[in-house]
Structures are given as C-alpha cells and as structure tokens.
C-alpha positions, 0 to 999 in steps of 0.5 A: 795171265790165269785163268779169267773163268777159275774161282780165286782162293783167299789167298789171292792165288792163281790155280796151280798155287801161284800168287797172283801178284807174283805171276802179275809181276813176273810176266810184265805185265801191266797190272794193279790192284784196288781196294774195295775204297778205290785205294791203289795197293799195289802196281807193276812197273810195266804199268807205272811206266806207261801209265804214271799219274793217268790212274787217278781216282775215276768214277767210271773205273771205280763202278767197274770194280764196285760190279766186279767185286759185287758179283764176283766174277771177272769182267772186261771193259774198254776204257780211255784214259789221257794215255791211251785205249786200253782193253781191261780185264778185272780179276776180283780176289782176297787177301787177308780178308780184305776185298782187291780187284787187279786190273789187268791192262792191254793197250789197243790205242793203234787199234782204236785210233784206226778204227776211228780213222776208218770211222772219220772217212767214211762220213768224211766221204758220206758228207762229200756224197751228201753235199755233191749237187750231181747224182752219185749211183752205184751198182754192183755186177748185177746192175743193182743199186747200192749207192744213192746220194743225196743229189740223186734223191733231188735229181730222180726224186727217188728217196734211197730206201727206195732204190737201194737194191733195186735193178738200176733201169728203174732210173733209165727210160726204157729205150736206153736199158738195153743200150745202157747194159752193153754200154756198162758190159763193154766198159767192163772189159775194157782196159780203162778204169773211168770215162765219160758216158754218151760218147756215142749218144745222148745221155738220158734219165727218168725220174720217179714221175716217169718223166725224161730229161738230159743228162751228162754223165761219167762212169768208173769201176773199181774192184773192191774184195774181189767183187766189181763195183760201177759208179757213175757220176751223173747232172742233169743238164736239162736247163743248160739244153734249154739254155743252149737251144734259147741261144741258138734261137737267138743266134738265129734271130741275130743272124736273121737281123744282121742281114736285115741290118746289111740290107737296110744299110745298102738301101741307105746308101742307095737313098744317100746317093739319090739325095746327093744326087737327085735332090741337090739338081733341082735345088742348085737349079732353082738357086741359079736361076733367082740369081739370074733374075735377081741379077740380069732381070732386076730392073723389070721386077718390083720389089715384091718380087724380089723379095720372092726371089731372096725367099726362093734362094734362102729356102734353096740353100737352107734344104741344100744345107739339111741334105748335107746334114743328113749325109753328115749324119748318115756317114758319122754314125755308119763308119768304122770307130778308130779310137786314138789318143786324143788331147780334147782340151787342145781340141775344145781351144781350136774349136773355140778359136774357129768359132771366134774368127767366124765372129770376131766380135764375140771373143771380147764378150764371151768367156770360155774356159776350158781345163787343161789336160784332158785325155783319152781314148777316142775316134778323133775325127768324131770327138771333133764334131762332138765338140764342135756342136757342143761348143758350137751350140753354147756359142750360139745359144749365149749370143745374146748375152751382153756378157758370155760365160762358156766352160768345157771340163771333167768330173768324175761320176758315181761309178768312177767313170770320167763325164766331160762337161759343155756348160754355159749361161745362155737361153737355156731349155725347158727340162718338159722337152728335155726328151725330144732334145737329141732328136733329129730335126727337133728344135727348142727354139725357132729358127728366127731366134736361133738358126740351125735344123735340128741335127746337130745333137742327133748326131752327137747322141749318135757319136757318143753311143757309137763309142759306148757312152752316154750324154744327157743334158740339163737346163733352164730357159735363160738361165743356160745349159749343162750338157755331159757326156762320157767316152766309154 
C-alpha cells in the first residue's frame, strides 16, 4: 500500500511514479474508487469477490468520503457491512481533473466478533454476579477487595464504590481477621483449588452497621496473568440459625411434652385399673343384694320399696354399663391404628343386621339402604365401632317413626377426597348445640326419651381422628340427621 501520509499528484500516482489503480490492482488488494457523487468507477476483483452487492450507496460511507475529499487528507475508519467488519483506509486523488477517493479495505470480522465475545461474557458473568442472591467478593494477594456483587451490597450493606480496593477485614469482625488471614495463607499453599470456609469454626461477618451475623462460605483461588486472585462465595445464614435454634426449642418442648404424654398415659392406666377394679365391686355388691331382697325378701316389702330397689339395680347397672363405656373409649382411642382393606358396605349390612335381631319388629318399618361397593383403607375393628354407633344411632333416633328410612353412602368433597355418609329421618338435633354433639357424655335428648350416656359419638370423634379424618354433622329437630366422616 503507499504511502497514506504522501500527497497524491493529479494523476492519481503513488510516489516513485506508480499509479495507483495499477499497484491497487497488482497487490490483491481489495480496492475501489468513488466519485465525488457516491458513483463506483472502478474495483479490484479481490473486492467484488468478497464483497459483491455489499457496497451499495451508504450514507455513513458516503460522509467518510465527503470529509476526505473535503479536507484532502487520508483517513481510517471502522465500517460494518452484511459481509463483515472491515478496517478502511481512504485515499483521496485526482484523475483528469475529477475528484475519486479509493477505498482501501482490510477485514478484521474474526477480530470483532472475538472482541464482542469477550464483550458478551463479561456481562454475561456481570448479569450472573449481579443476580446471585449470596455475596460474591474478590481479593487480590494483598487481601484487597476487587470484586463486590450486587448480593454483597445487600448482605454487608456496602455499596461497591466503597469497598472496592479496600483491605478486606472492613468485612470481618475483629476477632475473625487474624484467624481469616492464616485461613486464606494456608489455603494458598495448599494443593487444592476450592473448598468450604469454617471447617474448623463458625463463619462469620460484619456489616457496615458493625453488626455480626453467620455465615457459610466457600473459598476458591485462581491464577489469572501471573497474579493470585481469592474469591469467596458467601450467605448469610442468620435466619436459618434462628430457624435452627426455634426447632430445637421445639424439639425440646415436643420431648418435654411427650414424657408428660407417656406419664399421663400411665396414670390413665392406673385410673383404668381402678375403675374396672375398685368402682364395679361395690356396684355389683349393691346390684346383688336388691336382688337378693327383691327375690328372697319380697313378701316383707311394700311396694314403695321395691320400687326403691328396681331403682337401685337400674342406677347399679346403668354406672356398670358408663365404666365399661369409658374403658371402651380409653382403650379405642389409646391403641395402635393397623389399617387394612375394609369392605365397609358388607360392614355397614352386618351391623344393620345386628341391629334387627336386637328388634325384629323394626326391620319390616325401617328402610336402610346402604351402597354397595364401598372400600378403603382402615383399622377394622375401629371402623366397625364407628359404624355401629353411627347406624346404631339412626336406628335409635328413627324408632319412632311410624315409617323409617336410614341410608349409609359416599360422596366425593371439594378437595377430592371420599366423605361416607350415615343419614336418616328421625328426631333430629337442634344445629345451636351442634358443637357439644361429639362431647363425652353430652346428651341432646333425655335418657327417657332415648336411652344411652353420651359417649358413643366422643368415641367416634376419636376414632376418625386417630385415622386422620374428620366428622361433622347436620340436622334439624324431627326432620333427621346427616352425619359425614372421612377416613383419611
């Protein structure tokens, strides 16, 4: 190429007498020369190959050549085109009088492109630093800071201006600098290249308000130009220490709980054995002897008194029948669950079929039905007193009914989950005490109008909530009962 900085005669000759077209041509070079209108007048072959149509009138390339020709002077210029990057060198000249610049192109799209590479990774890995919720800090052999992300800003509450540069115990609490600097000396001269901070001790930071907190942390070196460089990743585990200390309190407390459980457990026992034990002596020794006198004395007694005495064996064996409950209910609801499959219609029909032998004068007024097919997975021997106090209740609560109509099915809740049903027509309950319903020995309805102690939905409750379900009810007085439970 001649000489940029030689003034070009009107010939349009290179110094030494060349023309330029011709040493343009000769050299290979990509080449072309415009007029003082933009007009091509001539290219080299090395550029129509490589270019072909990409030279098309540009504004931008067409302003480079005004300046050119207006100041007369050589000029290069960076210029992008659908073919490529290319450095051009503008010559301007004379030939015959009429004003060309040439164009002299040197490509330099490999060159770009890896500039723009090296461009794209580092914001790629600005942008990754930048959205990385954990500190990310750099230091250099000296221990001063060069890298502060955006996630150090929020931990250490530090903006990077001002840090950056700064000795690097700024960020640690003054007991932990001495012990940080042997930790970063000794992981120098060690083989490895990265490995987890507080192996040996509790991580810990201080933050521009001089407060401390916990931390976890990972440290790495690597040699970048001959120069050592530490980065280490940092998270602030403040609120998973705390998280940590509230379950061990907890855990503490559920401990603590559990071995008040255990005991209360064994005093229930104790009490068990007492009432089976202690309380149903006296009561059979009161039943005994009313019938003794009822039956070897009767003759000597009025009739006020043995009435007295049917009382006295009535009140014996209705307490002997609510300590047996209360047993019941204590060794139901304290046992171990084995669930199992369970056919609860075949269950629900041999309950219903107990239920008429007891009253054979009932099956011909009283229709249950009871869907087939019903399954799942439950403890049996407690679904089987479930059931039998629910249909045991509508059995009960529907004797009066000069007609009877009881049904046991399933239905699919809301959340997808399978509710079995107990429904019948009879007395019904006031919704106002709906809430004392599965209360132990709460009662709706007198015991002369319905017999019975209260316990059997207690235990209910109690069974279904041993399996993980629930049970509610619905009614209204003399117009029946809904009562729905889940298994799961």
């Amino acid at each position: 190429m001649p000489d940029q900085s030689a003034p070009f005669d009107g010939a349009g000759t290179a110094p030494g007498g060349i023309s330029l077209e011709r040493a343009l041509f000769d050299g290979g070079l990509m080449a072309a020369a415009f007029d003082a209108d933009g007009r091509m007048l001539m290219q080299t072959p090395a550029l129509a190959d490589r270019l072909g149509g990409a030279l098309a009138a540009q504004p931008a390339a067409l302003a480079m050549d005004s300046s050119c020709l207006r100041r007369a002077t050589p000029r290069l210029d960076e210029e992008r085109n659908p073919a490529g990057v290319f450095l051009v060198q503008r010559l301007p000249s004379l030939r015959g009088g009429t004003a060309l610049v040439y164009r002299v192109y040197l490509e330099v799209t490999s060159r770009s492109r890896a500039e723009d590479d090296v461009l794209v990774s580092r914001e790629l890995f600005r942008s990754i630093l930048d959205i990385a919720d954990d500190a990310v800090v750099s230091i250099d052999e000296r221990q001063h800071i060069i890298l502060f992300n955006q996630g150090a800003e929020r931990i250490f509450g530090y903006r990077a201006t001002e840090v950056l540069g700064q000795p690097l115990d700024m960020l640690l609490p003054r007991l932990a600098q001495a012990r940080h600097q042997d930790h970063v000396a000794g992981f120098r001269a060690s083989p490895v290249h990265a490995r987890p901070m507080g192996e040996r001790g509790g991580i810990f930071g201080r933050r521009k308000d001089g407060s401390v907190f916990p931390a976890e942390a990972s440290i790495s070196r690597v040699m970048v130009c001959g120069t050592v460089t530490f980065t280490a990743i940092l998270r602030d585990v403040t609120r998973a220490r705390e998280a940590e200390e509230a379950i061990r309190a907890l855990n503490a407390d559920l401990e603590h709980r559990a071995l008040q459980l255990e005991n209360a457990n064994r005093e229930l026992e104790a009490f068990s054995y007492s009432v089976s034990h202690d309380l149903r002596q006296p009561l059979r020794s009161i039943d005994g002897f009313s019938q003794v006198l009822i039956e070897d004395h009767a003759s000597q007694l009025d009739q006020t008194a043995r009435d007295a005495l049917g009382r006295i064996r009535a009140a014996s064996q209705r307490m002997s029948q609510l300590i047996d409950d209360i047993l019941d209910l204590s060794r139901l609801t304290r046992g171990d669950l084995h669930r199992g499959p369970v056919d609860l219609s075949d269950m629900a029909r041999a309950v219903v079929a107990d239920l008429a032998r007891g009253q054979p004068g009932r099956a011909a007024v009283t229709t249950v039905d009871i869907e087939p097919g019903l399954r799942d997975e439950a403890d049996p021997h407690l679904v089987r007193v479930v059931l039998a106090n629910l249909l045991g209740n509508a059995w009960k609560y529907t004797g009066r009914k000069d007609r009877a109509h009881i049904a046991f099915a399933a239905e699919e809740g809301e959340d997808g989950r399978r509710i079995y049903v107990v429904r019948d027509d009879g007395a019904g309950f006031d919704m106002a005490y709906a809430d004392k319903l599965f209360g132990a020995f709460q009662r709706l309805h007198g015991v002369a109008e319905f017999p019975g102690n209260g316990v059997g939905l207690a235990t209910v409750q109690r069974i279904i909530h041993k399996h993980g379900g629930e049970v509610w009810a619905v009614g209204q007085p003399d117009c029946g009962a809904t009562v729905r439970f889940t298994l799961h």
